[in-house]
C-alpha positions in Angstrom: 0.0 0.0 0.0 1.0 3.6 -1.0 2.5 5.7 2.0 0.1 8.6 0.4 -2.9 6.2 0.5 -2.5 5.5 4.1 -2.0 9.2 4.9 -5.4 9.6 3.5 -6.7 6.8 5.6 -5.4 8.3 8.5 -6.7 11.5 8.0 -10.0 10.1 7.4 -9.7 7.5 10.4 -9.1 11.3 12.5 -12.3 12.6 10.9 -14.3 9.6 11.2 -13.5 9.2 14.7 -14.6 12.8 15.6 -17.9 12.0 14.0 -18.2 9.2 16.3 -17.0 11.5 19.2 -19.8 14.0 18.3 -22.4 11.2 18.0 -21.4 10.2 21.6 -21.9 14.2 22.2 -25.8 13.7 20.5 -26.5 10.2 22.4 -25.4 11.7 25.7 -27.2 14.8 25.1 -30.4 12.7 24.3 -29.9 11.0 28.1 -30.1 14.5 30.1 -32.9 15.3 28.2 -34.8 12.3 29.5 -33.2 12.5 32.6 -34.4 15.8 33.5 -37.7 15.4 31.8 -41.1 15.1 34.1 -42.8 12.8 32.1 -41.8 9.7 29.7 -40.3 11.1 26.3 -40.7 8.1 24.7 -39.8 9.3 21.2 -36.0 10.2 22.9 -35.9 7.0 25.1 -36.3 4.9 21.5 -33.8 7.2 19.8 -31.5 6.7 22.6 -32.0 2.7 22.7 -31.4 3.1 18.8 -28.3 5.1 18.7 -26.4 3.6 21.7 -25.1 0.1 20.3 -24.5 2.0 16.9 -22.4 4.4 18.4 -20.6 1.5 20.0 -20.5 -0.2 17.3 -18.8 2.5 14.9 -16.3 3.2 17.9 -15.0 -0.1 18.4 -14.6 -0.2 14.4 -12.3 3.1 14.4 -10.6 2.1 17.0 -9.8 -1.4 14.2 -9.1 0.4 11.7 -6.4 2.2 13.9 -4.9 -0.6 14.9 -4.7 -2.0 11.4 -3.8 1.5 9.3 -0.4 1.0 11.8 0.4 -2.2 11.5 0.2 -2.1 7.7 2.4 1.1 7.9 5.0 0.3 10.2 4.7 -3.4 10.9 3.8 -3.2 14.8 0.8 -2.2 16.6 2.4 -0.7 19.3 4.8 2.1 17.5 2.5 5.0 19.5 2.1 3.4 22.5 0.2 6.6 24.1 -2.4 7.1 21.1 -3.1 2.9 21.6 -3.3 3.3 25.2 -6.1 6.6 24.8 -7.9 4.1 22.3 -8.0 1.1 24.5 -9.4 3.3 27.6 -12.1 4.6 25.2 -13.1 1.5 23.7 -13.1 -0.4 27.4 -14.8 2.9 28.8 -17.6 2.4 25.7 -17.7 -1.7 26.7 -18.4 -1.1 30.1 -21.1 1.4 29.3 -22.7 -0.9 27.0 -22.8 -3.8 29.5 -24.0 -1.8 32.0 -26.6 0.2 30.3 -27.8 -3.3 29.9 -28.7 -3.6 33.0 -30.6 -0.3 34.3 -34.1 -0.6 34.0 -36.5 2.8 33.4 -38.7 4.0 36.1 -41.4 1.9 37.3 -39.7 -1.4 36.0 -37.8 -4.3 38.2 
């Protein structure tokens, strides 16, 4: 592979995993809204049930694709030990959200 077509590709794995930043932005946003609402929104609570493995989803596959735009490049996974180490946090942080969103039922449920 082309040293210029992996540039690209990790200039768009950058901008891809923003987007996925700012759609964790959107899903957490959606929570305080129903959070602080007095009644049941239940048009946000499915959005919110939607969006959250999607979002999970789409972070664990940047957080792939980093891991295989370096080893393609320079033959190791660990060459930036601190930028693998930020990944893995975030993608562990977004696992252990997942699992336990899984577990908290809404209001008036047991």
């Amino acid at each position: 592979m082309s040293k210029e077509l992996i540039s690209y590709m990790a200039l768009f794995h950058g901008a891809y995993n923003t987007a996925v930043i700012l759609l964790f932005v959107y899903q957490g946003s959606i929570g305080l809204r129903i959070r602080r609402s007095e009644h049941k929104p239940l048009h946000l609570i499915k959005k919110h049930r939607k969006i959250g493995p999607i979002a999970a989803a789409l972070g664990i596959a940047g957080f792939i694709a980093g891991i295989t735009l370096v080893y393609i490049d320079k033959g190791r996974i660990f060459k930036y030990p601190f930028h693998f180490i930020t990944g893995f946090s975030i993608i562990s942080l977004i696992l252990t959200t997942y699992i336990i969103s899984g577990k908290i039922t809404g209001a008036g449920t047991c």
